[in-house]
PDBQT receptor file of N, H, CA, C and O in Angstrom, charges set to zero:
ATOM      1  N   UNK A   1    -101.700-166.289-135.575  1.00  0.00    +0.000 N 
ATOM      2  CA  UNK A   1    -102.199-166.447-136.909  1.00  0.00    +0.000 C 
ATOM      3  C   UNK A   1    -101.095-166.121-137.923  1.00  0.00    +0.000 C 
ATOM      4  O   UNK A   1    -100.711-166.883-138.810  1.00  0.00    +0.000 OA
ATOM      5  N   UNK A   2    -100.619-164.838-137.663  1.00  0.00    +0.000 N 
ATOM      6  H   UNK A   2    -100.931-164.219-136.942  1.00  0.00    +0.000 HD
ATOM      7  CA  UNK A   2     -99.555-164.807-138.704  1.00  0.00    +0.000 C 
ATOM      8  C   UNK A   2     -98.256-165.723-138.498  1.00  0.00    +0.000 C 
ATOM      9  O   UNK A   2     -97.612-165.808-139.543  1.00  0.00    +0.000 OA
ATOM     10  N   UNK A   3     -97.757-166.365-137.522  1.00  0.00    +0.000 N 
ATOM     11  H   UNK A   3     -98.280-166.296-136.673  1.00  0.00    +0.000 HD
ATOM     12  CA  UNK A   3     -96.901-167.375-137.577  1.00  0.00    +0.000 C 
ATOM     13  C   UNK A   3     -97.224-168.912-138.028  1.00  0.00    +0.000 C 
ATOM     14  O   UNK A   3     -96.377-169.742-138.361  1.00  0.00    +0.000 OA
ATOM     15  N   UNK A   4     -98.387-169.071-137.977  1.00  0.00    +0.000 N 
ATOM     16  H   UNK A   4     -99.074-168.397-137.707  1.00  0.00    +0.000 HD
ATOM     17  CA  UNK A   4     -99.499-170.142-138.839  1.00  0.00    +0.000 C 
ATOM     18  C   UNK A   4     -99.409-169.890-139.768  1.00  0.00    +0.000 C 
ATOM     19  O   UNK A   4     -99.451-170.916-140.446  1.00  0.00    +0.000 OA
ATOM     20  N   UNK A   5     -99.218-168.526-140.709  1.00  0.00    +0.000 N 
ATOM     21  H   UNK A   5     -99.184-167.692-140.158  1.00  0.00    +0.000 HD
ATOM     22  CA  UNK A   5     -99.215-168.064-142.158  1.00  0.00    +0.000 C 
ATOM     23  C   UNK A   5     -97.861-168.419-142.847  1.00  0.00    +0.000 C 
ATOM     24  O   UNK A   5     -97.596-169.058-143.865  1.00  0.00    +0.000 OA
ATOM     25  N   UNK A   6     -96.940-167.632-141.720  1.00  0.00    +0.000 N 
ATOM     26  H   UNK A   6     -97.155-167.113-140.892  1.00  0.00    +0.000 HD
ATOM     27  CA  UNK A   6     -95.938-168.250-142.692  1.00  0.00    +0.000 C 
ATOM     28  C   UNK A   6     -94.646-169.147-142.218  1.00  0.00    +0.000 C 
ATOM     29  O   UNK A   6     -93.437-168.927-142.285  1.00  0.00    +0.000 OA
ATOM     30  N   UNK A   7     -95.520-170.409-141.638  1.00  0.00    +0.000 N 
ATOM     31  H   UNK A   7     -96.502-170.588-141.584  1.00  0.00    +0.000 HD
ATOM     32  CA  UNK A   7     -95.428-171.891-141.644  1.00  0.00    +0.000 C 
ATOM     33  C   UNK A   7     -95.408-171.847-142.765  1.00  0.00    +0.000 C 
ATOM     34  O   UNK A   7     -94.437-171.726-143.512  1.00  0.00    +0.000 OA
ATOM     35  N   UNK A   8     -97.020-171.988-143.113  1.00  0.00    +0.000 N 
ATOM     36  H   UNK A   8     -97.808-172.086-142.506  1.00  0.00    +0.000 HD
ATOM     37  CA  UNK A   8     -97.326-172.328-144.149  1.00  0.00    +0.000 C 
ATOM     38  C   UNK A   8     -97.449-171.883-145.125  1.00  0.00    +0.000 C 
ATOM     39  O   UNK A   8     -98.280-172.417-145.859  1.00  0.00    +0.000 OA
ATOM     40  N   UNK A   9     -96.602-170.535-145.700  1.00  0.00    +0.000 N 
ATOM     41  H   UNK A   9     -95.927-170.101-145.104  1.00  0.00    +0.000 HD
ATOM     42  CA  UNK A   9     -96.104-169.615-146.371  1.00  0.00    +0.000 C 
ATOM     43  C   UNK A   9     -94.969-170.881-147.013  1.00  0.00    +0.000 C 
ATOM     44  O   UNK A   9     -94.958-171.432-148.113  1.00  0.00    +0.000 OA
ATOM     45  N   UNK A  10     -93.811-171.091-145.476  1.00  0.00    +0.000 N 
ATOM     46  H   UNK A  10     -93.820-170.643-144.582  1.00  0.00    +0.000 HD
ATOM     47  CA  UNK A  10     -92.561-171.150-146.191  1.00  0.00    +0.000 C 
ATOM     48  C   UNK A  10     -92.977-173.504-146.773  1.00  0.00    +0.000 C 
ATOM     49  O   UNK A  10     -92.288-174.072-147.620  1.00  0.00    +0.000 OA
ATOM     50  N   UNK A  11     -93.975-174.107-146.124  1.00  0.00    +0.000 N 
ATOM     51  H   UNK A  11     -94.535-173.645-145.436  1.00  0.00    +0.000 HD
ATOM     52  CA  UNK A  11     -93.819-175.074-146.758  1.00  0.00    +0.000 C 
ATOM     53  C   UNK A  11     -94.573-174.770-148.743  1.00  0.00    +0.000 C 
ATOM     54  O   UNK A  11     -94.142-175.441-149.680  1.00  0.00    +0.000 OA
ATOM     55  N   UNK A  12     -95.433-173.914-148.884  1.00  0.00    +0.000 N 
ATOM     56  H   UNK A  12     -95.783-173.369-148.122  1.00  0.00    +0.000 HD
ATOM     57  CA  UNK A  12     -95.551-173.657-150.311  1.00  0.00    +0.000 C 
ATOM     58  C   UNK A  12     -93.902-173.008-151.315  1.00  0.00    +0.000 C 
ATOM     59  O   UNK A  12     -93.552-173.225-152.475  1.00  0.00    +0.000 OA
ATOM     60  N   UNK A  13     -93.588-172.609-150.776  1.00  0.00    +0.000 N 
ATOM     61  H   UNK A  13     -93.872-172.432-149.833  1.00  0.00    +0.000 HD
ATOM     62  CA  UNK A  13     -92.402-172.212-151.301  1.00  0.00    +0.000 C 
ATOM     63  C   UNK A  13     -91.257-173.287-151.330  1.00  0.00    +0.000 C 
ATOM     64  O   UNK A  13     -90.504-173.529-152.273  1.00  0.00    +0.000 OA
ATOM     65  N   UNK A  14     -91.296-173.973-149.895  1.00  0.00    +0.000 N 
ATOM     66  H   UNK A  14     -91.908-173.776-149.129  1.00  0.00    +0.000 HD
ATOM     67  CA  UNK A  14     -90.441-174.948-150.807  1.00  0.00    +0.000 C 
ATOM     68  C   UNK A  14     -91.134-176.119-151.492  1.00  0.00    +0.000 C 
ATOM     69  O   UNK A  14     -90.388-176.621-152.333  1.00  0.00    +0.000 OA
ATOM     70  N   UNK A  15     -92.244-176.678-151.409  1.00  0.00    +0.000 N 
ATOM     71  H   UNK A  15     -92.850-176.271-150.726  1.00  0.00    +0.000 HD
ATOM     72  CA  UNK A  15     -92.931-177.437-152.354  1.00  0.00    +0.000 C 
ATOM     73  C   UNK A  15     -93.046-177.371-153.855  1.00  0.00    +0.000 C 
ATOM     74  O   UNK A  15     -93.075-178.278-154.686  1.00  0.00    +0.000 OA
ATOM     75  N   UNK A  16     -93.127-175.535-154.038  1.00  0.00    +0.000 N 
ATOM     76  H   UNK A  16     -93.103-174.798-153.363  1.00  0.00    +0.000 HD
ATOM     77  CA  UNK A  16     -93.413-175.619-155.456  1.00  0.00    +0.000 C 
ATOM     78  C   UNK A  16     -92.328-175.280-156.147  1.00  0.00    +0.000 C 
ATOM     79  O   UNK A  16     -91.386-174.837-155.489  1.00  0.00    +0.000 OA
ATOM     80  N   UNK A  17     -92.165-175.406-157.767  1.00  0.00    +0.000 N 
ATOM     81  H   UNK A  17     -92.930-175.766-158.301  1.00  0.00    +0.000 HD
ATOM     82  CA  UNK A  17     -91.704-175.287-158.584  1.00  0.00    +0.000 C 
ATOM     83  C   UNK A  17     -90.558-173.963-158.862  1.00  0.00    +0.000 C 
ATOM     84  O   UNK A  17     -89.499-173.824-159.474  1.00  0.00    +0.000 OA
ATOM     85  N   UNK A  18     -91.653-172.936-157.844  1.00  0.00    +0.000 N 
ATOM     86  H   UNK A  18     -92.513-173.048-157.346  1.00  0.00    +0.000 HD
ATOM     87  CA  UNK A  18     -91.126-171.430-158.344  1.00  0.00    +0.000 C 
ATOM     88  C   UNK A  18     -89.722-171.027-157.829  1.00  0.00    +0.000 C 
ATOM     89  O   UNK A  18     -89.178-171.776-157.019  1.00  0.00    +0.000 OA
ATOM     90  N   UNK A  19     -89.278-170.228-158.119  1.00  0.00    +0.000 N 
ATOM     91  H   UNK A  19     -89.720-169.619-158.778  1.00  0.00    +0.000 HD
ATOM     92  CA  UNK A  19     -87.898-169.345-158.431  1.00  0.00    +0.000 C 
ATOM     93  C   UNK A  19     -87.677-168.995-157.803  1.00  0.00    +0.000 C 
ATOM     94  O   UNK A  19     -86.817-169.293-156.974  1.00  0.00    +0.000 OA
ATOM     95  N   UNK A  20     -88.887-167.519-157.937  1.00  0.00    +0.000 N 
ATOM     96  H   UNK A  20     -89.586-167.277-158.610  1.00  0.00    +0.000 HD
ATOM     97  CA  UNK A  20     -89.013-166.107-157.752  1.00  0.00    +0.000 C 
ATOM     98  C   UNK A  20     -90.102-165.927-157.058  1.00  0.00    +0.000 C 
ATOM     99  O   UNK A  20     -90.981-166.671-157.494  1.00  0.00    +0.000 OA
ATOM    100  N   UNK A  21     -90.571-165.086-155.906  1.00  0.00    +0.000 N 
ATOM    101  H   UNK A  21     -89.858-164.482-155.553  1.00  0.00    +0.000 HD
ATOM    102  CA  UNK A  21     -91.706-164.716-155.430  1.00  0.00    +0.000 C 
ATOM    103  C   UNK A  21     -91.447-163.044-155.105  1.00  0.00    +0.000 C 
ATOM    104  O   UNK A  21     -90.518-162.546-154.468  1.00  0.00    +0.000 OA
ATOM    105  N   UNK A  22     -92.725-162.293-155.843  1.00  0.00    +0.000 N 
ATOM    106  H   UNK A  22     -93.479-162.697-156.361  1.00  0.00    +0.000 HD
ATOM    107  CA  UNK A  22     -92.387-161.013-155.610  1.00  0.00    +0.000 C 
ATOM    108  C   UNK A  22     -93.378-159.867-154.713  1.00  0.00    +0.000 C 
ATOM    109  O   UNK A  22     -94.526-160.277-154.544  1.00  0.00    +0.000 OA
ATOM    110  N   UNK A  23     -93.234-159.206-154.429  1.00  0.00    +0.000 N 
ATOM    111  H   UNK A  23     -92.301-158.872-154.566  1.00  0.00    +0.000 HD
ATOM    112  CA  UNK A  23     -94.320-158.524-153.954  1.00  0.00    +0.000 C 
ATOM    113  C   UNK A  23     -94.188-156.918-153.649  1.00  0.00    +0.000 C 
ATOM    114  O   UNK A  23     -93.113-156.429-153.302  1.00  0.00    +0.000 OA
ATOM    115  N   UNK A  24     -95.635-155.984-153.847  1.00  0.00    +0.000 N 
ATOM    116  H   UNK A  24     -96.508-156.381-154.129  1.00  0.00    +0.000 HD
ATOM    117  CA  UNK A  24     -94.942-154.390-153.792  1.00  0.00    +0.000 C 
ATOM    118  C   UNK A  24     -95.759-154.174-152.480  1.00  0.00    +0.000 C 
ATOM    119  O   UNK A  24     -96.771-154.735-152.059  1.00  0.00    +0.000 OA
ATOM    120  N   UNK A  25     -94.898-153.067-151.923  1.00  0.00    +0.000 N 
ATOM    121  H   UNK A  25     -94.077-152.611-152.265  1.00  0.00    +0.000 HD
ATOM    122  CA  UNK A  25     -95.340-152.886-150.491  1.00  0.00    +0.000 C 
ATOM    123  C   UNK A  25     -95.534-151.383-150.347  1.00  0.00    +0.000 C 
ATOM    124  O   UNK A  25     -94.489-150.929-149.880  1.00  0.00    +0.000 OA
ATOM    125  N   UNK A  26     -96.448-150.398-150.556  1.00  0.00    +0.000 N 
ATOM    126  H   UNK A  26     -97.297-150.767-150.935  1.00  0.00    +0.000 HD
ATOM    127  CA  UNK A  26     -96.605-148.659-150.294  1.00  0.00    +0.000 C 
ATOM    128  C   UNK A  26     -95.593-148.759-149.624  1.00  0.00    +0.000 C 
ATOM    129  O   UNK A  26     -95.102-149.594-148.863  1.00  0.00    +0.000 OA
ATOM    130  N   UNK A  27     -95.258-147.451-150.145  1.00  0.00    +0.000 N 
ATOM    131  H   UNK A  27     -95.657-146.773-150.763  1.00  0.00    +0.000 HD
ATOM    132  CA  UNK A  27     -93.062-146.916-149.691  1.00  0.00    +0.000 C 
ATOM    133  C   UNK A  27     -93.876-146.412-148.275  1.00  0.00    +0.000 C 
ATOM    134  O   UNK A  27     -93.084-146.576-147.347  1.00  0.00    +0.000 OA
ATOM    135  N   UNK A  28     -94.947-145.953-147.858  1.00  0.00    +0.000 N 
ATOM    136  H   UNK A  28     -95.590-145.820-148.612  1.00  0.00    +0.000 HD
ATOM    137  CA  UNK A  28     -95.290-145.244-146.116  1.00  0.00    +0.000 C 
ATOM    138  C   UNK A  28     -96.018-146.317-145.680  1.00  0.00    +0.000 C 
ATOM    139  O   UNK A  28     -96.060-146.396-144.452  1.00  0.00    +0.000 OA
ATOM    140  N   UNK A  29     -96.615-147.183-146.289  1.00  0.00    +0.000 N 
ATOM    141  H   UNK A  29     -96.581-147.119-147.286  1.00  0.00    +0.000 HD
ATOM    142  CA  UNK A  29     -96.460-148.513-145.054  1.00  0.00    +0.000 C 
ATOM    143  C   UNK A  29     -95.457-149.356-144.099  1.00  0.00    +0.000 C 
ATOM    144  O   UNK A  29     -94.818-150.364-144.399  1.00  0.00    +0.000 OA
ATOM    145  N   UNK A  30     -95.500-148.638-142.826  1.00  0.00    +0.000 N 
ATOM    146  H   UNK A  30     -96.019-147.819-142.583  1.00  0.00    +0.000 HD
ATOM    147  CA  UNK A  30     -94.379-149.706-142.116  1.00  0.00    +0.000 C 
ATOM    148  C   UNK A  30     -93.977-150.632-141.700  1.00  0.00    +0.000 C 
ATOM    149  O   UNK A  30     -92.843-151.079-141.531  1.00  0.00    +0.000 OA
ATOM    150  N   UNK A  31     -95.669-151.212-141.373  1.00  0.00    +0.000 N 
ATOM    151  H   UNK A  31     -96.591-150.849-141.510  1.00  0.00    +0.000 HD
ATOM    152  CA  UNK A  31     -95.781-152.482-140.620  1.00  0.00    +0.000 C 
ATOM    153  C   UNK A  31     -96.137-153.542-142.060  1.00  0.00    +0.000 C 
ATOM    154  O   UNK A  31     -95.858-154.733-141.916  1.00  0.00    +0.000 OA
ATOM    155  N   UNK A  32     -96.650-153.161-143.207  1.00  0.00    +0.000 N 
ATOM    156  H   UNK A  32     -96.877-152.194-143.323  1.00  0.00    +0.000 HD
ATOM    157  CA  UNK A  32     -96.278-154.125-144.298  1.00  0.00    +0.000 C 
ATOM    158  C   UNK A  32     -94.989-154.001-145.234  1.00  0.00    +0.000 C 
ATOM    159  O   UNK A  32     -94.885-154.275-146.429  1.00  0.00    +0.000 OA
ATOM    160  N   UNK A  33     -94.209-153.595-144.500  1.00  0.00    +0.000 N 
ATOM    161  H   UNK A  33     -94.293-153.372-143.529  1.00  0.00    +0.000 HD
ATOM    162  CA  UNK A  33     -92.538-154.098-144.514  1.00  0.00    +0.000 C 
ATOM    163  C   UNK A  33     -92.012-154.918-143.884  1.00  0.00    +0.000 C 
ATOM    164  O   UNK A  33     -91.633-156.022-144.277  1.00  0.00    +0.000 OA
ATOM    165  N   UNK A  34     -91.908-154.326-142.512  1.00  0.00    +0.000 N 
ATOM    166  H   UNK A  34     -92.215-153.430-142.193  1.00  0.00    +0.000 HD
ATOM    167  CA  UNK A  34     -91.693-155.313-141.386  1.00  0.00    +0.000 C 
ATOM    168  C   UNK A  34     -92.159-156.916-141.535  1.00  0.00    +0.000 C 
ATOM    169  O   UNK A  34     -91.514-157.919-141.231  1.00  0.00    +0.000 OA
ATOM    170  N   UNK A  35     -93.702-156.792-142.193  1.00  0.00    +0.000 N 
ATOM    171  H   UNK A  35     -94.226-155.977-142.439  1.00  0.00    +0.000 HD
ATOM    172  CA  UNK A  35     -94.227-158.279-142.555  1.00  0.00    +0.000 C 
ATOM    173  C   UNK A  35     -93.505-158.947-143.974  1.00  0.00    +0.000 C 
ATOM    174  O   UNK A  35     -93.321-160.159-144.080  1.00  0.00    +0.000 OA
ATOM    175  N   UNK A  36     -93.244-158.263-144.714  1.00  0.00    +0.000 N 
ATOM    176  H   UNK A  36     -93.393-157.278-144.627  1.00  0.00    +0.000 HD
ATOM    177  CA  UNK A  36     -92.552-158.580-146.254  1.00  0.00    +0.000 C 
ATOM    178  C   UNK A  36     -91.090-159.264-145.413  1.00  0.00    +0.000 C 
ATOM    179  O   UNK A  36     -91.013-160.476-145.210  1.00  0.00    +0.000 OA
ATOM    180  N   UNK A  37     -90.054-158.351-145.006  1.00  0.00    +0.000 N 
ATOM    181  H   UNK A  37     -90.116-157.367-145.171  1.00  0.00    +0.000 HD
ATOM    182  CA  UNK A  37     -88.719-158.735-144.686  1.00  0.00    +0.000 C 
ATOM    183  C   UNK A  37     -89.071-160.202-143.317  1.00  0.00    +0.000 C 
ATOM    184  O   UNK A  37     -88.370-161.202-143.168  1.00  0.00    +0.000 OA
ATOM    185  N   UNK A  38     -89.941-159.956-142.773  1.00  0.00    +0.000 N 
ATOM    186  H   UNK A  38     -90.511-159.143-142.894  1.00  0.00    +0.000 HD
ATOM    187  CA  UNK A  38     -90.220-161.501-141.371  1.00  0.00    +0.000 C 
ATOM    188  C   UNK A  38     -90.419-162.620-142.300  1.00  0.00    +0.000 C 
ATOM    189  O   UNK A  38     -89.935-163.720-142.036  1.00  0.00    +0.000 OA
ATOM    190  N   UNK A  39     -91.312-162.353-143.704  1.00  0.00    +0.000 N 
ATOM    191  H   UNK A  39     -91.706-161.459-143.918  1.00  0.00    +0.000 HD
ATOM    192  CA  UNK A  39     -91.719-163.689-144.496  1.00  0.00    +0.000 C 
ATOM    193  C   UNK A  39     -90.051-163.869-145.513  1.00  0.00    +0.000 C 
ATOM    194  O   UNK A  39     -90.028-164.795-146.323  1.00  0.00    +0.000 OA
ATOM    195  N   UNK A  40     -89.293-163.330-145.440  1.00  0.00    +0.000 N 
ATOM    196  H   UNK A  40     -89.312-162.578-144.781  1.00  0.00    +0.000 HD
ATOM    197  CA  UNK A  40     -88.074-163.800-145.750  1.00  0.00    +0.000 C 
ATOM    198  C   UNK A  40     -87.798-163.228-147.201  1.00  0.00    +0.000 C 
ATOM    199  O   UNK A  40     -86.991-163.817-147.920  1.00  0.00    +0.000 OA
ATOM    200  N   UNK A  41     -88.709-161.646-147.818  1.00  0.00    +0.000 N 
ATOM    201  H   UNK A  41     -89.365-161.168-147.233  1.00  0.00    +0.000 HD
ATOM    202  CA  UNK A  41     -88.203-161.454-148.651  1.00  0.00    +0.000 C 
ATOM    203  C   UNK A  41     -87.638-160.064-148.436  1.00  0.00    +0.000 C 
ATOM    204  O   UNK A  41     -87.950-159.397-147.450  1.00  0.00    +0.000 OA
ATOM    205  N   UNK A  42     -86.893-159.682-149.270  1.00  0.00    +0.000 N 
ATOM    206  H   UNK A  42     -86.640-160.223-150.072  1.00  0.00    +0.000 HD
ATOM    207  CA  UNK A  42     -85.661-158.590-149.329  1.00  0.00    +0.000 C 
ATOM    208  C   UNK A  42     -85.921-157.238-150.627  1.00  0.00    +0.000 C 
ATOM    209  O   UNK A  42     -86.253-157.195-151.812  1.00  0.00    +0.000 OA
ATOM    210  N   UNK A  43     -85.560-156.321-149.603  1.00  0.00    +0.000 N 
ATOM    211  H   UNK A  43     -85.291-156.356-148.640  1.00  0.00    +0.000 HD
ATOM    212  CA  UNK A  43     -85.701-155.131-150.725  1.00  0.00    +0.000 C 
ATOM    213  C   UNK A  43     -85.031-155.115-152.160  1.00  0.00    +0.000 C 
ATOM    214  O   UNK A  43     -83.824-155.343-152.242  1.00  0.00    +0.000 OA
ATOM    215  N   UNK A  44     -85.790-154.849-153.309  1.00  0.00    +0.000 N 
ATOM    216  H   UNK A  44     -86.771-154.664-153.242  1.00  0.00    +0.000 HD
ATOM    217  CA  UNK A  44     -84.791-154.971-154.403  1.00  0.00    +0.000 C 
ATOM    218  C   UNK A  44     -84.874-152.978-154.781  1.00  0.00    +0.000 C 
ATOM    219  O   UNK A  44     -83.858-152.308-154.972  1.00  0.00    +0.000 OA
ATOM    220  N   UNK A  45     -86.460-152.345-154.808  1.00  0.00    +0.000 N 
ATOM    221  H   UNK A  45     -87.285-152.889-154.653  1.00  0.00    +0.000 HD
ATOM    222  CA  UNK A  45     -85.962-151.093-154.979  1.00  0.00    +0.000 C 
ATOM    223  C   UNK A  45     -87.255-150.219-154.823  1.00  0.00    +0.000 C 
ATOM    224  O   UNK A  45     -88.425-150.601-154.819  1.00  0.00    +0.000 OA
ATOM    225  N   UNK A  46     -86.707-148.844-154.684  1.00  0.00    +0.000 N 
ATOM    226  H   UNK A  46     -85.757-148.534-154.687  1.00  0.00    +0.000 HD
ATOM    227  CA  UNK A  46     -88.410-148.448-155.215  1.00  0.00    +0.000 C 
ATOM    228  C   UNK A  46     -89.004-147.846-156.037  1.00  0.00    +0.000 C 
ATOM    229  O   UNK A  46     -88.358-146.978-156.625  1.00  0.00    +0.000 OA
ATOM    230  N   UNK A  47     -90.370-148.030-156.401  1.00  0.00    +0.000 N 
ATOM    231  H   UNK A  47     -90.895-148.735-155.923  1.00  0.00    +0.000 HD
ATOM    232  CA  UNK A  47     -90.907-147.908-157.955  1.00  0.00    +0.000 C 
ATOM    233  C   UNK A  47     -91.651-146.259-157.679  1.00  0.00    +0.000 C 
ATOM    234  O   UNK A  47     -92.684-146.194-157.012  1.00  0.00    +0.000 OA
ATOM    235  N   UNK A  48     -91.207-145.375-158.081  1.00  0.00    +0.000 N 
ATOM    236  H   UNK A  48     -90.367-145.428-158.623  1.00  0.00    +0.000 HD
ATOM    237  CA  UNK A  48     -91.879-144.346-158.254  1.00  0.00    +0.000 C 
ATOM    238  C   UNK A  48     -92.866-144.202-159.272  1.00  0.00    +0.000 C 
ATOM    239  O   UNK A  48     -92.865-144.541-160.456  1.00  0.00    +0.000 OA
ATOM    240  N   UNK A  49     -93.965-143.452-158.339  1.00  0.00    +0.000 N 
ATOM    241  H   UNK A  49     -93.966-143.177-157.377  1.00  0.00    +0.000 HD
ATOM    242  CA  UNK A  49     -95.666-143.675-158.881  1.00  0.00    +0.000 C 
ATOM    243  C   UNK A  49     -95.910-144.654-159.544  1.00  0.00    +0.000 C 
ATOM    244  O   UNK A  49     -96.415-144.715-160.665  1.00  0.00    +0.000 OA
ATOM    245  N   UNK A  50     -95.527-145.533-158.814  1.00  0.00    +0.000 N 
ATOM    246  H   UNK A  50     -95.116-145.484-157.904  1.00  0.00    +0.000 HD
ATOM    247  CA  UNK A  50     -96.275-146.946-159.370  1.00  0.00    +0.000 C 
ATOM    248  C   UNK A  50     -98.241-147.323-158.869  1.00  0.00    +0.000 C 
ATOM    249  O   UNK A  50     -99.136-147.930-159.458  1.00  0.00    +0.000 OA
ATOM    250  N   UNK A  51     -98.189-146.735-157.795  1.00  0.00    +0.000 N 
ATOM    251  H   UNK A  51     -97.462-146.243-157.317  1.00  0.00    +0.000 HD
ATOM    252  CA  UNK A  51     -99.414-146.407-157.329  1.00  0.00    +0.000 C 
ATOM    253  C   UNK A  51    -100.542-145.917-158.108  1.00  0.00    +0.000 C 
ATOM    254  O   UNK A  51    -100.188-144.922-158.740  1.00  0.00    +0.000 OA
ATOM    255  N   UNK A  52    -101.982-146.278-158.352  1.00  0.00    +0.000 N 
ATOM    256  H   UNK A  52    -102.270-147.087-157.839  1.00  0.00    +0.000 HD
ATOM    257  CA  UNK A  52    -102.695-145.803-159.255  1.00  0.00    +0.000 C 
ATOM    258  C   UNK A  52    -102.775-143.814-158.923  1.00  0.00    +0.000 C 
ATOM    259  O   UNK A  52    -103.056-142.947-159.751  1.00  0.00    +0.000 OA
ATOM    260  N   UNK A  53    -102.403-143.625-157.392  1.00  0.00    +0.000 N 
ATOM    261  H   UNK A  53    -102.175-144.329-156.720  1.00  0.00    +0.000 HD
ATOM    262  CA  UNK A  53    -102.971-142.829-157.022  1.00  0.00    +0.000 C 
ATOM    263  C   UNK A  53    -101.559-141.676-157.368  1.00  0.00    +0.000 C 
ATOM    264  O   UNK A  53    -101.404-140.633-156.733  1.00  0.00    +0.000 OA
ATOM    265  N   UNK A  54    -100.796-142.057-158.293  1.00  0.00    +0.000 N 
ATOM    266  H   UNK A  54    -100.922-142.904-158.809  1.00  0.00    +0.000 HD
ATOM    267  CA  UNK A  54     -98.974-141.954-158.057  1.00  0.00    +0.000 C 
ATOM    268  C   UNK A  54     -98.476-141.791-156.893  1.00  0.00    +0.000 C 
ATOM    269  O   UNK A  54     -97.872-140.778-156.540  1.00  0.00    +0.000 OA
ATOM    270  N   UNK A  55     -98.762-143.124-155.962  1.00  0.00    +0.000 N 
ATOM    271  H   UNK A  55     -99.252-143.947-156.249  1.00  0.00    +0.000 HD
ATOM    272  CA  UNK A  55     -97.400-143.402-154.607  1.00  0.00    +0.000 C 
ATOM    273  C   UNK A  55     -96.835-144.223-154.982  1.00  0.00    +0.000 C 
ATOM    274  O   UNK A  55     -97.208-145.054-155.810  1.00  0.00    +0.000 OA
ATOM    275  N   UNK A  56     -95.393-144.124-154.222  1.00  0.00    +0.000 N 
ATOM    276  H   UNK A  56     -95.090-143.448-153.549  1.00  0.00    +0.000 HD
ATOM    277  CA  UNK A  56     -94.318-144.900-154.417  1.00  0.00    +0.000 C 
ATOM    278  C   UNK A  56     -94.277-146.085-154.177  1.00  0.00    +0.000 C 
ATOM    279  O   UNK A  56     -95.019-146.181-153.199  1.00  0.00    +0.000 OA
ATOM    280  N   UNK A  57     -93.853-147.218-154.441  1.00  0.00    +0.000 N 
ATOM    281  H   UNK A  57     -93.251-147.140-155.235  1.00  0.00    +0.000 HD
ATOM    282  CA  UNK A  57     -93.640-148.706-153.732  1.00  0.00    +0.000 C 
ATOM    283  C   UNK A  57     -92.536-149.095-153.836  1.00  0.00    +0.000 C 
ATOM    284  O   UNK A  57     -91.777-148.694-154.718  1.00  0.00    +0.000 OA
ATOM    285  N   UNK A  58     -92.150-150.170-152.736  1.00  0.00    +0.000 N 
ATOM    286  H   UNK A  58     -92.768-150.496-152.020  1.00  0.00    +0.000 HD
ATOM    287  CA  UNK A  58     -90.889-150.899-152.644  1.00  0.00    +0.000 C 
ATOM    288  C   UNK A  58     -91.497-152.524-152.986  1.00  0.00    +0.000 C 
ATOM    289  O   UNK A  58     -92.258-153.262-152.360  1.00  0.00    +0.000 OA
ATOM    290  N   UNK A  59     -90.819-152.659-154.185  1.00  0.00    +0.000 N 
ATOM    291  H   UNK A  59     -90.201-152.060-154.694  1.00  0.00    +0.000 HD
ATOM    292  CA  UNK A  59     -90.546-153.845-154.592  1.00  0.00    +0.000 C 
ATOM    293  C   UNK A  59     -89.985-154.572-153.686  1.00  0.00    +0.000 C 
ATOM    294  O   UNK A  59     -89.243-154.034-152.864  1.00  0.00    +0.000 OA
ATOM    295  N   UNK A  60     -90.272-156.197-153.651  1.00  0.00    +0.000 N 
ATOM    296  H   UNK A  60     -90.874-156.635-154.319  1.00  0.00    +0.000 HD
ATOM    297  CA  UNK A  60     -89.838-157.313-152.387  1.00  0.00    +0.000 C 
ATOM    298  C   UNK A  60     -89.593-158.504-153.559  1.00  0.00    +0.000 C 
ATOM    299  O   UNK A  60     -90.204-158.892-154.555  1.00  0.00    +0.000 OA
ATOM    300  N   UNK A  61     -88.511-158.810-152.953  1.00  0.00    +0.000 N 
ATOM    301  H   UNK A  61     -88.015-158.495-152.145  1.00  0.00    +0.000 HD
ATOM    302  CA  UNK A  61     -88.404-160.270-153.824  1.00  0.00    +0.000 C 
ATOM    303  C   UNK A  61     -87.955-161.579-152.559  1.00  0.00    +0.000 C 
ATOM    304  O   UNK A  61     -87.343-161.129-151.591  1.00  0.00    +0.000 OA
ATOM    305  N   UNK A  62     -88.186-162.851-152.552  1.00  0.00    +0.000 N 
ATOM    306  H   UNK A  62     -88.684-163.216-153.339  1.00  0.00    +0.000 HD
ATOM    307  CA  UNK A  62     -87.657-163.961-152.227  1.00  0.00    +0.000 C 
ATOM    308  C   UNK A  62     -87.430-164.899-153.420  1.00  0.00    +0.000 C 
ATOM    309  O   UNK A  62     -88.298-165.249-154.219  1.00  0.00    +0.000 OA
ATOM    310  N   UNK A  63     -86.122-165.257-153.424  1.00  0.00    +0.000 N 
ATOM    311  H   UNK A  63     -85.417-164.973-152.774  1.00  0.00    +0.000 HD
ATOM    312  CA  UNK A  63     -85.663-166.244-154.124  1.00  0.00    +0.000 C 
ATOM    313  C   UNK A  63     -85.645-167.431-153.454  1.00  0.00    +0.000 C 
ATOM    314  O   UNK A  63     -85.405-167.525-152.250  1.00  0.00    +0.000 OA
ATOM    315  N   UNK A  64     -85.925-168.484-154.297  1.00  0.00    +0.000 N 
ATOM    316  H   UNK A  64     -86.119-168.408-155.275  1.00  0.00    +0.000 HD
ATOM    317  CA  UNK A  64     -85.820-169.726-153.662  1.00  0.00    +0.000 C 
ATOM    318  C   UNK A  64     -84.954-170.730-154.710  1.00  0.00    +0.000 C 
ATOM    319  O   UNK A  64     -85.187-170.940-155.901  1.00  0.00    +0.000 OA
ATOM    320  N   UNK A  65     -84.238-171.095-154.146  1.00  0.00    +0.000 N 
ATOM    321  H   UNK A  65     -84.049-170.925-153.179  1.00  0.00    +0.000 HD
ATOM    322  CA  UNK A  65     -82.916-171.661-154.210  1.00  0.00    +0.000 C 
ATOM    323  C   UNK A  65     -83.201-173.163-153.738  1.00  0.00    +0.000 C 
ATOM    324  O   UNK A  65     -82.278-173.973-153.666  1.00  0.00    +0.000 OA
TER     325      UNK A  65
């Protein structure tokens, strides 16, 4: 299923218009990292208490070129 996802993850990305695709991932989640960096995007940094609850997150970006 998740390799069905991002099939069809990466044909929306190159179909559409966009740039930039971003996404925040809880800084103590491990396995929704591991899934962020497999779908092909890259650490840019992390956001302290960005969390409603104030936890940290790591910002994800893919550029599309």
């Amino acid at each position: 299923m998740a390799r069905n996802f991002k099939e069809k993850f990466d044909i929306l990305v190159k179909t559409s218009k966009v740039k930039r695709i971003q996404t925040n991932v809880k800084a103590d989640f491990k396995l929704g990292h591991r899934f962020a960096e497999w779908l092909g995007f890259e650490k840019e940094g992390l956001m302290k208490y960005y969390g409603p609850d104030g936890s940290n997150y790591i910002r994800y970006a893919r550029i599309v070129i």
